[in-house]
C-alpha positions as CSV (number, residue, x, y, z in Angstrom):
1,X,86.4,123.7,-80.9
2,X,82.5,124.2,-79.6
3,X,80.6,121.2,-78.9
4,X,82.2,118.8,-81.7
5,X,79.2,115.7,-81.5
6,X,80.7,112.5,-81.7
7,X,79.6,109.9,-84.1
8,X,79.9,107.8,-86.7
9,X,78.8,109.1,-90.4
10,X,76.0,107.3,-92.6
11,X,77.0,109.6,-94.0
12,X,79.7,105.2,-100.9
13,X,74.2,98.9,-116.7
14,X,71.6,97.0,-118.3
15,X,70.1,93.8,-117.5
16,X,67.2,91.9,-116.6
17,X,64.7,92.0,-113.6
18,X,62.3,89.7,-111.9
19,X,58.9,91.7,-112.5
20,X,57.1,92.7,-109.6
21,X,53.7,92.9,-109.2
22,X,52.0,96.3,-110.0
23,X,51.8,98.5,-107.1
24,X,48.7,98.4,-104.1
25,X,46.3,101.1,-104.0
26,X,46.6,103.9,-101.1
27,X,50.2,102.5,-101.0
28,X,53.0,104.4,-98.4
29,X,55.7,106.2,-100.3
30,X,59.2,107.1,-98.6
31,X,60.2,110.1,-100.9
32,X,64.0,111.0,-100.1
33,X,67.0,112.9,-101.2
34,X,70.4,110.8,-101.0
35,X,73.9,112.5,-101.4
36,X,74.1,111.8,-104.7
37,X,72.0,110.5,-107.9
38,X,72.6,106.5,-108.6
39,X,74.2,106.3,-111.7
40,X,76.3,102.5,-111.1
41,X,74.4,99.7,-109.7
42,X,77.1,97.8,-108.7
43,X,78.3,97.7,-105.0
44,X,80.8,95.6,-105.4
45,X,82.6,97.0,-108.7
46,X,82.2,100.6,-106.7
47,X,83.2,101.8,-102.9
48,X,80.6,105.3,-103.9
49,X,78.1,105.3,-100.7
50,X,75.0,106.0,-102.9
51,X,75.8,102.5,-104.7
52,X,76.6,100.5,-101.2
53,X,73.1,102.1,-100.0
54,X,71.2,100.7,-103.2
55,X,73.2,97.6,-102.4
56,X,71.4,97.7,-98.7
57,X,67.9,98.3,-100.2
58,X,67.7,94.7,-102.8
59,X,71.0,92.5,-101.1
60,X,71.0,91.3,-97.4
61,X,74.3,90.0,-95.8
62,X,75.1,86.7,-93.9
63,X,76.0,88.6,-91.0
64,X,75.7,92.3,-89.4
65,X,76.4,94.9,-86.9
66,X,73.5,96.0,-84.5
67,X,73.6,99.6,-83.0
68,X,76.5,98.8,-80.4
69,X,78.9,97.5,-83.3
70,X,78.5,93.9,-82.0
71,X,78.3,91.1,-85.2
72,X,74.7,89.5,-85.1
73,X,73.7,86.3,-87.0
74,X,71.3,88.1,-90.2
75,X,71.1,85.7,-93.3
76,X,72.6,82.6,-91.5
77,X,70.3,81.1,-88.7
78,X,73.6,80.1,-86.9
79,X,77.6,79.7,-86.9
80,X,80.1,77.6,-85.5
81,X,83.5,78.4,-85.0
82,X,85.9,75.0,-85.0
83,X,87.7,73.9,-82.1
84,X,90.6,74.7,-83.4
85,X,90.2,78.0,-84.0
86,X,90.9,77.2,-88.2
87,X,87.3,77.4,-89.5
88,X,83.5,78.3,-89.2
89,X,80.2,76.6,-89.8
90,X,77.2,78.7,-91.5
91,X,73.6,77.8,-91.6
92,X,71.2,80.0,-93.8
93,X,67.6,81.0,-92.6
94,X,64.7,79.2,-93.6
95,X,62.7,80.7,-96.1
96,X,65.2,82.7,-98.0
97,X,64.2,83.4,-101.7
98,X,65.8,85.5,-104.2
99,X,63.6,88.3,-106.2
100,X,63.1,85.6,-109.0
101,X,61.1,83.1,-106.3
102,X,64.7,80.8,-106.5
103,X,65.6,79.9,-102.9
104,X,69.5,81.1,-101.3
105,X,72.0,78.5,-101.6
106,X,75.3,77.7,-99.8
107,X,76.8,77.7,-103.2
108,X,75.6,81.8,-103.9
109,X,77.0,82.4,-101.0
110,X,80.1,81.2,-102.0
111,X,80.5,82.6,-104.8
112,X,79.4,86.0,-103.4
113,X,82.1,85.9,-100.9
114,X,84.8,85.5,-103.6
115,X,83.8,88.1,-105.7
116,X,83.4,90.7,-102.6
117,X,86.7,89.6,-101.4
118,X,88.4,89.6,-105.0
119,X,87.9,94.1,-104.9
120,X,87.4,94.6,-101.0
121,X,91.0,95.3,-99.1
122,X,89.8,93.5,-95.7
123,X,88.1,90.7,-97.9
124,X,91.7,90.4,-99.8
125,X,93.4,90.2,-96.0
126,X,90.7,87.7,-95.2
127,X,91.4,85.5,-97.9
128,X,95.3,85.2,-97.4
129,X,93.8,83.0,-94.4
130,X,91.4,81.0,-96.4
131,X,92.2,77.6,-97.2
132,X,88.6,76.3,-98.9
133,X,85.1,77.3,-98.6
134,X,82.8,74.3,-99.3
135,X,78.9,73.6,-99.5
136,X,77.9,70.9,-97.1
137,X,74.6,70.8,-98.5
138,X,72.0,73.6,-99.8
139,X,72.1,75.7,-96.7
140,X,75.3,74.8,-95.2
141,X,78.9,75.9,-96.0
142,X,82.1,75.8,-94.0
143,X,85.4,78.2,-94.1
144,X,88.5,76.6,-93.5
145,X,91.8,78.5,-92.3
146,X,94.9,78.2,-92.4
147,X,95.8,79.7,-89.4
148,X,93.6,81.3,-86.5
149,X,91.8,85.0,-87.6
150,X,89.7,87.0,-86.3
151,X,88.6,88.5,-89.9
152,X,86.8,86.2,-91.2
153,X,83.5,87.6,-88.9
154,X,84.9,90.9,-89.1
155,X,84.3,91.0,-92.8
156,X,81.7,89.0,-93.5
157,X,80.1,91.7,-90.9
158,X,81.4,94.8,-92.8
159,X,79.1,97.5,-92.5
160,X,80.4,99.4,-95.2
161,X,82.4,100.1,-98.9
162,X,82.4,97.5,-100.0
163,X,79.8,95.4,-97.9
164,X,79.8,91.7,-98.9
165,X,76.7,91.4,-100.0
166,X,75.2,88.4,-101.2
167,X,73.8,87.8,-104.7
168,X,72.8,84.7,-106.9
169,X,75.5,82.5,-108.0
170,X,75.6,83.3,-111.4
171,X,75.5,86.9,-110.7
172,X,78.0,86.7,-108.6
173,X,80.2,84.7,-110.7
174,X,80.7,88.3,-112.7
175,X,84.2,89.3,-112.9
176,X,85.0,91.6,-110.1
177,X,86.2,93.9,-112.6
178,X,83.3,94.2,-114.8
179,X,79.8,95.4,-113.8
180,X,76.8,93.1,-113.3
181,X,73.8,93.3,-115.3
182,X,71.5,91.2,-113.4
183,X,70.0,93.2,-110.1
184,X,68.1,90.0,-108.5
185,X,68.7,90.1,-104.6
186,X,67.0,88.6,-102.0
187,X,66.9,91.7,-100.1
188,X,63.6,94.0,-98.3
189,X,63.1,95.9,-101.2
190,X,63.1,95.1,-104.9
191,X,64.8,97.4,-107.5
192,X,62.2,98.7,-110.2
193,X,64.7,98.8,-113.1
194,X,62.0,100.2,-115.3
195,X,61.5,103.4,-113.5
196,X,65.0,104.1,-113.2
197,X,65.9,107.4,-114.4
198,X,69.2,108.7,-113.4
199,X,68.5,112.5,-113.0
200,X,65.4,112.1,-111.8
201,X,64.3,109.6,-109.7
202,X,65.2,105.3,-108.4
203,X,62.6,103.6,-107.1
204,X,62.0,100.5,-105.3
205,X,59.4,98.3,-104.1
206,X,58.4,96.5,-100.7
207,X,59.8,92.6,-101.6
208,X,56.6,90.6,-100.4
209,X,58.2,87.3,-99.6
210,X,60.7,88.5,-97.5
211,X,61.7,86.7,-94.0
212,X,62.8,89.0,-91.2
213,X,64.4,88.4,-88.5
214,X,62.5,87.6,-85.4
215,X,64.6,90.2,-83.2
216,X,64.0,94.1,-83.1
217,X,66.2,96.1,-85.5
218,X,69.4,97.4,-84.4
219,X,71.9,98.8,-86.4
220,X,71.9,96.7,-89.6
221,X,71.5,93.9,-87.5
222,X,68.3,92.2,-87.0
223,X,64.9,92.5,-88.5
224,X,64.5,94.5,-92.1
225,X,60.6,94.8,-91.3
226,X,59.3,97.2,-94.4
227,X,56.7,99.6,-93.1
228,X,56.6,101.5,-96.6
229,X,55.3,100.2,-99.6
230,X,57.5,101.5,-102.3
231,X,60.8,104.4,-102.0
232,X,61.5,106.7,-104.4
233,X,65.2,108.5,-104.4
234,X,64.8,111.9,-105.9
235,X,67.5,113.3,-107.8
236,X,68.0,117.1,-106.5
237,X,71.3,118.4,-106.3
238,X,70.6,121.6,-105.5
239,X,70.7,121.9,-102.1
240,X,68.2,124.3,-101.7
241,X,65.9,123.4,-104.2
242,X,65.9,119.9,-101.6
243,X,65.2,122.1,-98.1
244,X,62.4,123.6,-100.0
245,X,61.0,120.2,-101.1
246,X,61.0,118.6,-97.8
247,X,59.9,122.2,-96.0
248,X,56.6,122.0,-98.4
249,X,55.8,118.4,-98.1
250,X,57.1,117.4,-101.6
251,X,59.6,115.0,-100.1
252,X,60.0,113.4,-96.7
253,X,63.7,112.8,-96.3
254,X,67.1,114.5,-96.8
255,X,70.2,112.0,-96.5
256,X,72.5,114.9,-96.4
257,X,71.1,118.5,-95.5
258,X,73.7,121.4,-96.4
259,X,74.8,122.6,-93.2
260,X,74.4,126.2,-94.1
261,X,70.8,125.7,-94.7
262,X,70.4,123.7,-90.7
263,X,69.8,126.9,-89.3
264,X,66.2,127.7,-91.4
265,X,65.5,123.8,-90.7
266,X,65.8,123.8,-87.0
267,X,63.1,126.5,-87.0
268,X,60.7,125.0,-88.9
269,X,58.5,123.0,-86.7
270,X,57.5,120.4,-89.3
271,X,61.6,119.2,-89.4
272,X,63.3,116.7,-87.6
273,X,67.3,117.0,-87.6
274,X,68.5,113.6,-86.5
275,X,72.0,113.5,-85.7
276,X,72.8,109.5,-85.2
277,X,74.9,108.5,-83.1
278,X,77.2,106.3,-85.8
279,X,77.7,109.3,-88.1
280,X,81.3,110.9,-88.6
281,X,83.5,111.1,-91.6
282,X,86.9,111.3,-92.4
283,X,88.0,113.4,-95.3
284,X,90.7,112.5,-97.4
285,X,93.3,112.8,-100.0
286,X,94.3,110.6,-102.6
287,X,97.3,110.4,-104.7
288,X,97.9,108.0,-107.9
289,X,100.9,106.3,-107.2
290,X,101.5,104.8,-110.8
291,X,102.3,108.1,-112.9
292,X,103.8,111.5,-112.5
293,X,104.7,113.4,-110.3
294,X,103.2,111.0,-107.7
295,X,104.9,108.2,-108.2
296,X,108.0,109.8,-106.7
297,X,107.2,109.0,-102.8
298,X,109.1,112.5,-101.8
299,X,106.9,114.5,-104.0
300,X,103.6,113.0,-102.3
301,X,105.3,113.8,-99.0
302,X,105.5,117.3,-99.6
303,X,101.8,117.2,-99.8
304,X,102.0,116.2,-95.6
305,X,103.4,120.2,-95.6
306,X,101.0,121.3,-97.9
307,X,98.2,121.4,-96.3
308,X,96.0,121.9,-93.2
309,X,92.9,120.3,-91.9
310,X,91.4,123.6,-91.0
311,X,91.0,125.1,-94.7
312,X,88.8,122.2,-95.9
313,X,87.0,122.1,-93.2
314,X,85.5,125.9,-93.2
315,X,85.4,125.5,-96.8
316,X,83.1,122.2,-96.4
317,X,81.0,122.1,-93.9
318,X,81.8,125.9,-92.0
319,X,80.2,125.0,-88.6
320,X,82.4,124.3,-85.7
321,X,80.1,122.3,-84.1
322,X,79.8,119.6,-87.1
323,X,84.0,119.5,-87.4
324,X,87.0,118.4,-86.0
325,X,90.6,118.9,-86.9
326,X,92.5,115.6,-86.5
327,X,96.2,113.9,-87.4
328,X,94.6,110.2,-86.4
329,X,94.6,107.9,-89.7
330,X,91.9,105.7,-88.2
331,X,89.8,108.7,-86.9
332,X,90.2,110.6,-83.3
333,X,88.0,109.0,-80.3
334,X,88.5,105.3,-82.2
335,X,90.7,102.5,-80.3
336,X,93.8,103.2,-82.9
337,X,93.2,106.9,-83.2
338,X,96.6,108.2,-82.2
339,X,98.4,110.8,-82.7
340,X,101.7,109.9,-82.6
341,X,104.2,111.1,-85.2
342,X,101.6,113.4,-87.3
343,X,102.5,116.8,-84.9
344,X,104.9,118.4,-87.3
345,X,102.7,117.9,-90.6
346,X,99.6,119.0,-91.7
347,X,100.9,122.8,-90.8
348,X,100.8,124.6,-94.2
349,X,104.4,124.9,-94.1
350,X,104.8,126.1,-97.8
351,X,108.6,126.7,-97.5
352,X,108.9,122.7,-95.9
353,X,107.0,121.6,-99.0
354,X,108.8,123.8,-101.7
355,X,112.3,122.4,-100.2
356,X,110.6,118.5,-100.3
357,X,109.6,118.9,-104.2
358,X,113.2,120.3,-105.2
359,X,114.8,117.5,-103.3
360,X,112.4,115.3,-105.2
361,X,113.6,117.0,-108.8
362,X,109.7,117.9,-109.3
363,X,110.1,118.7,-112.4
364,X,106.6,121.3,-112.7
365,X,104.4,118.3,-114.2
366,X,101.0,119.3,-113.3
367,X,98.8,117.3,-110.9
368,X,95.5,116.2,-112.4
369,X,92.9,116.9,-110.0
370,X,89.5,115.7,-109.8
371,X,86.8,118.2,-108.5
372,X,83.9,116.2,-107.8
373,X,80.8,119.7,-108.2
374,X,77.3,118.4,-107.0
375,X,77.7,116.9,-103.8
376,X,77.8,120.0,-101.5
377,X,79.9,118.3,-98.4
378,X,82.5,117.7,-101.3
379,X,82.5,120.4,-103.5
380,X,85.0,122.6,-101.6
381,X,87.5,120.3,-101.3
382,X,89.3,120.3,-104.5
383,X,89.6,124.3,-104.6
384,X,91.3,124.1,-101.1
385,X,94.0,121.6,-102.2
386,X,94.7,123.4,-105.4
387,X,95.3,126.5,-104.0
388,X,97.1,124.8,-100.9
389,X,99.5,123.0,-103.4
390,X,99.9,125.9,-105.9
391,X,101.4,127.7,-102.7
392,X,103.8,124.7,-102.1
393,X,105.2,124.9,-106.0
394,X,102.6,122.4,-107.0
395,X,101.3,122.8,-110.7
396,X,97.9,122.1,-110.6
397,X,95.6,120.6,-113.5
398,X,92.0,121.2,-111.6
399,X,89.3,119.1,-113.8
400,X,85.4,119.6,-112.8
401,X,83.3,116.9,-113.1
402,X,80.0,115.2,-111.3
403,X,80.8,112.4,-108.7
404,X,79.6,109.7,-110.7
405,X,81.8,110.6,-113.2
406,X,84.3,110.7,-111.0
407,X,83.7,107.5,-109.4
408,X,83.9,106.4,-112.9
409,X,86.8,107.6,-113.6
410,X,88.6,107.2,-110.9
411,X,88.6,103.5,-111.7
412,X,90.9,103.8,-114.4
413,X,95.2,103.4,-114.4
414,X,95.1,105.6,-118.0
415,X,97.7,108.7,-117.5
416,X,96.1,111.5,-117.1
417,X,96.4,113.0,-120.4
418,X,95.1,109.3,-122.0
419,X,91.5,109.8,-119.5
420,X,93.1,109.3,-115.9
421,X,93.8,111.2,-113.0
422,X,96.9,112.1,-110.3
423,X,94.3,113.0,-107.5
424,X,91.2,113.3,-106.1
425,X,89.2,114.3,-102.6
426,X,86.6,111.8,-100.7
427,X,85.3,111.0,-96.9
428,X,85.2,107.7,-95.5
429,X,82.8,106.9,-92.5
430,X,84.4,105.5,-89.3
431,X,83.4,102.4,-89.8
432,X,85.4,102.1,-93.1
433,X,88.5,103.7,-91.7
434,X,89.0,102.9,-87.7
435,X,91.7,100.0,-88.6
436,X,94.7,99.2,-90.6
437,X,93.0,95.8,-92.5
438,X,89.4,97.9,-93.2
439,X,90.8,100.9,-94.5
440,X,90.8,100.6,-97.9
441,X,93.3,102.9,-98.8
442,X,95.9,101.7,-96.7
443,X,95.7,98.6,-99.1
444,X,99.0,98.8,-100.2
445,X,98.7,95.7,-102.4
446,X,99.9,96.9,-106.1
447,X,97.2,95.9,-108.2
448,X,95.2,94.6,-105.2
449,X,94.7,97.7,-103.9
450,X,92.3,100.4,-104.2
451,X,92.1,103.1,-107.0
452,X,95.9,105.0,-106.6
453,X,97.4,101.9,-106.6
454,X,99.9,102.2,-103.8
455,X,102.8,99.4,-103.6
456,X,104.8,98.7,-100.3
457,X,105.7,95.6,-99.1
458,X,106.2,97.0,-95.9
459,X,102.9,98.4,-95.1
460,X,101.2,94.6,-96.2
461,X,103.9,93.3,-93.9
462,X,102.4,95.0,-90.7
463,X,98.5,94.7,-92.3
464,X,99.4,91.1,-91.9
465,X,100.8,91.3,-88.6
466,X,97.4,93.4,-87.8
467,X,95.4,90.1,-89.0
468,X,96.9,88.0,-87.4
469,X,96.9,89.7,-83.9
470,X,94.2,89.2,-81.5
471,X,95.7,91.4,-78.3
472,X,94.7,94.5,-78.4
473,X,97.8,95.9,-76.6
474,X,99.7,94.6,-79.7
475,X,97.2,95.6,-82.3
476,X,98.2,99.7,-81.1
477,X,101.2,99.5,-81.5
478,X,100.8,98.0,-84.8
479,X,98.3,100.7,-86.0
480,X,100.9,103.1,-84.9
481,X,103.5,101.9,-87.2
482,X,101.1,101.6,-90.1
483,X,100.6,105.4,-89.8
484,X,104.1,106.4,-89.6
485,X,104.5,104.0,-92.5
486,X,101.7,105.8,-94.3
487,X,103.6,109.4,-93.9
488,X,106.2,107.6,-95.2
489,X,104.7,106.1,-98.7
490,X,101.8,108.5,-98.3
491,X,98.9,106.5,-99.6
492,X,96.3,108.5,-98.2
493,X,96.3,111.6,-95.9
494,X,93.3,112.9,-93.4
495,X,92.3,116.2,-93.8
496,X,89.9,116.7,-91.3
497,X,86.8,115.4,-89.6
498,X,82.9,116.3,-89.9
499,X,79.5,115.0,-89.1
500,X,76.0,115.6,-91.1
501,X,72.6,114.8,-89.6
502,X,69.6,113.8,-91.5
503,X,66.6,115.8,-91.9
504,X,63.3,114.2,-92.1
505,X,59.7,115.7,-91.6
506,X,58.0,114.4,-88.3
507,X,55.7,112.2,-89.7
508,X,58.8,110.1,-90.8
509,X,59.1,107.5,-87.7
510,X,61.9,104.9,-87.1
511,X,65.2,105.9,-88.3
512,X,68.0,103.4,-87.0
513,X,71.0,104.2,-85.4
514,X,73.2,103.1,-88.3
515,X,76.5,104.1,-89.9
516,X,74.3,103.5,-93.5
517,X,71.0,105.4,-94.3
518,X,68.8,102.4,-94.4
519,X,64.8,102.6,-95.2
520,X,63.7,99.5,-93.1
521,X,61.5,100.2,-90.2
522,X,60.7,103.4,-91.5
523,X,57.1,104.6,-91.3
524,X,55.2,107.8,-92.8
525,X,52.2,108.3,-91.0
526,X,49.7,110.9,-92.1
C-alpha cells in the first residue's frame, strides 16, 4: 500500500423552538456541504453522523475529549471520584442557560444520562454498574457504583454515535424509542427550525448567551468560542455539483469531498484539503440476526468467505493512499487492533462459502439488502457485496434507497417482506469502534443491542469482563476473544479501512483536530 495516512475519521419531527432574535447586519456566514442532508433531528434515537453533528452544533456534553484523546471537564466545572473508587461528584459551570433563557440543572442532566444510556451500547455497559444517580442540589449530582469502573468517564466522554448529550429534563424524559420534538439545547449554536428545509438547506444561529470555556479549544474539549454568526448546511448530493460550488465561492466548506474529484482540488489555489489527524473509518457489514437466512449463525459465517476487503475499497474510495485493507475488529494501529485469528477469512473463497451455506441448509431465501445511493463514500458498497455473495450461492434482494431512509429503516425488526431488511453497509469512525464496550455493533444484548439485533450471552459475558478490567495487559487479551467470538456469531464484519479530508477555501481559518466536523472556532475572513 502507498503512503496509507493514519487517522481517525470525522468523517453519524415537529416541535417547538425558543425564537431567536432576527439576524445582525453584515453577519459571517459558514456555508458548508455535510455527507449527507438532515432529515432526523434526534441524536439520540439515531447513530447517522449528520444527526450526531447537528447534535454538536445546539447540545454541549458534561465532559469531552481534547485533541490527544484525553477527557477534559466541558459542562461540569469539576468532578470527584470517591475514595472508594464506587462513585463520582459533578459540578456544572456557572452561567449555563438553555436556548429558552432556563438555566441547566443537575436534574436535566440526569435525565439526559438515562435516556443516552437507555439506546447507547457503552451507556447500557455503563449502567450495569450504576447503583443511583442523585441531585445534591441545582448544580450538583453524584453517580454511585456498584463496583469500581472505569466507564462511567469513558462514556460520559464519548466523542461519538451516540454522544450523551445533554438536553432539558422534559425533553429528555422522551422515550428512547420515540423521537423528540422539542430541539432546545444549551449548546454554541441554536437550531432555526423555521428555515429548515430538508433538500435544501439547515441553518443555525450563533447562541448569544453562551459561556465558553476559559481554555483554548482542543478536540471537542474546551472552549466552543463562535467566530461565525449563523451556518447554513447545504444540501448537494452531487458531488460535483459541490466541488464546483466551493471552487466558485458559492460555498465555503465540503465535509466529505469525493476522492476522485481531490486531484482538480489540490490544483486549485483557492482550496485547502485538510486531512485531520483523527479521521479514519472502518467499513462494515451488517446482518439482521432475527429473520431469514441470517438468523442461522452458519449462514452469516459464510459471509467471512465471501468477501474481501479489497473490492469495496477500489469500488469506494479507489485511491491507495486514502485505504487500507485490515482483519482488526477495533481498527489496525489502535491498542486492540489485532490480527489474530482473521488470516484465513476475508479471502473470497467462493467454494468455502458455497460448502458453509449447504452445511447450513440455506435454503435460497434471498437476502434483503439495503443500498444506501447519495452518499458517494457509500454508494459502492452494496453492489460489491451483492455480487461478492451471488458468487458464494447467496440470493440477493438489492433495494436502493437514500441514507436517511435507510437510517430510517433500518430501525425497524419488520421481516423484510413486511418493511424490513436482512442487511445493510456503513463506516464507523475509530473512535466509535477501537474497543469491545464502545462498539456498538458488538452489542450483543438481544433487544439491547443495536439495529440487527444480535443475541449471545457469550460475547456480553467478555464485554463485561472488558468493563470491569482496568489492566491493560488483560483488556488484549480480552479484545482478542471478543473478535474470535464475533467470527463466531458474526455480528458485524470489517471490510476495509479509508480516510477522507475536508476541503475548505483558504479564507476558512480554524478547523479543530477532531474525530466530528465541528463549526466552533471557525472564522471566514474576507
Amino acid at each position: 500500500m502507498n503512503a496509507f495516512r493514519k487517522a481517525i475519521l470525522a468523517a453519524t419531527c415537529v416541535g417547538s423552538l425558543v425564537t431567536v432574535a432576527a439576524p445582525a447586519l453584515a453577519q459571517t456566514t459558514l456555508r458548508a456541504v455535510m455527507h449527507s442532508d438532515l432529515k432526523i433531528l434526534d441524536p439520540i434515537w439515531t447513530t447517522a453522523y449528520i444527526v450526531r453533528n447537528h447534535g454538536y452544533m445546539i447540545y454541549d456534553t458534561l465532559l469531552a475529549q481534547d485533541e490527544k484523546g484525553e477527557i477534559k471537564p466541558q459542562m461540569v466545572e469539576k468532578y470527584e471520584a470517591a475514595a472508594d473508587g464506587k462513585g463520582y461528584t459533578f459540578t456544572l459551570r456557572e452561567g449555563l442557560l438553555w436556548h429558552d433563557g432556563q438555566p441547566v440543572t443537575s436534574e436535566d442532566c440526569i435525565a439526559s444520562i438515562k435516556r443516552w444510556a437507555a439506546k447507547d451500547s457503552l451507556g447500557q455497559k455503563m449502567m450495569t454498574f450504576v447503583d443511583s444517580m442523585t441531585a445534591v442540589d441545582a448544580k450538583t449530582f453524584t453517580i454511585k457504583l456498584k463496583e469500581s469502573t472505569g466507564l462511567v468517564l469513558l462514556g460520559l466522554s464519548k466523542p461519538s454515535s451516540n454522544v450523551p448529550f445533554m438536553m432539558p429534563k422534559r425533553v429528555a424524559e422522551t422515550d428512547p424509542n420515540k423521537q423528540i420534538e422539542d430541539f432546545t439545547g444549551s449548546g454554541p449554536f441554536v437550531f432555526v427550525k423555521d428555515e429548515w428545509k430538508p433538500g435544501d438547506k439547515t441553518v443555525y444561529v450563533k447562541f448569544d448567551k453562551y459561556k465558553p470555556r476559559a481554555e483554548p479549544a482542543s478536540g471537542l474539549a474546551g472552549g466552543k468560542v463562535v467566530k461565525v454568526d449563523r451556518v447554513e448546511w447545504r444540501a448537494i448530493s452531487d458531488a460535483q455539483q459541490a466541488v464546483n460550488a466551493l471552487q466558485k465561492g458559492e460555498i465555503d466548506y465540503i465535509e466529505q469531498p469525493s476522492h476522485d474529484l481531490l486531484g482538480g482540488l489540490k490544483k486549485d489555489t483557492n482550496i485547502a484539503i485538510v486531512e485531520v489527524p483523527q479521521i479514519k473509518a472502518q467499513y462494515v457489514f451488517r446482518p439482521n440476526h432475527l429473520h431469514k437466512p441470517f438468523d442461522n449463525p452458519k449462514v452469516r459465517q459464510a459471509l467471512w468467505y465471501a468477501f474481501n476487503q479489497e473490492d469495496f475499497l477500489m469500488a469506494t474510495i479507489g485511491d491507495e493512499n486514502y485505504i487500507k485493507s485490515c482483519k482488526a475488529l477495533f481498527v489496525c494501529d489502535t491498542a486492540f487492533g489485532t490480527t489474530k485469528g482473521t488470516d484465513a477469512i476475508l479471502t473470497s473463497n467462493a467454494k468455502k462459502a458455497q460448502e458453509l451455506l449447504k452445511e447450513a441448509g440455506y435454503d435460497g431465501t434471498p437476502v434483503l439488502l439495503m443500498h444506501s445511493t447519495d452518499l458517494k463514500v457509500l454508494t459502492n458498497l452494496a453492489p460489491v457485496a451483492k455480487s461478492l455473495m451471488e458468487k458464494a450461492g447467496f440470493k440477493v434482494d438489492m433495494q436502493s434507497m437514500d441514507w436517511q431512509t435507510l437510517v430510517a429503516r433500518r430501525a425497524k425488526k419488520d421481516p423484510p417482506s413486511a418493511g424490513g431488511w436482512n442487511a445493510f453497509l456503513t463506516a464507523w469512525i475509530t473512535a466509535d469502534v477501537m474497543n469491545p464496550v464502545s462498539a456498538a455493533y458488538v452489542n450483543s444484548g438481544c433487544d439491547k443491542a443495536s439495529f440487527g439485533w444480535p443475541c449471545d450471552p457469550e460475547m456480553e459475558k467478555l464485554r463485561d469482563e472488558f468493563a470491569r478490567s482496568t489492566d491493560l495487559a488483560k483488556q488484549k487479551e480480552i479484545a482478542e476473544a471478543v473478535q474470535k467470538r464475533n467470527i463466531e456469531i458474526t455480528a458485524m464484519i470489517p471490510v476495509g479501512e479509508y480516510i477522507t479530508p475536508i476541503a475548505v477555501r483558504k479564507n476558512v481559518k480554524g478547523l479543530l483536530m477532531a474525530p466530528v466536523p465541528v463549526h466552533w472556532n471557525i472564522e471566514v475572513t474576507k
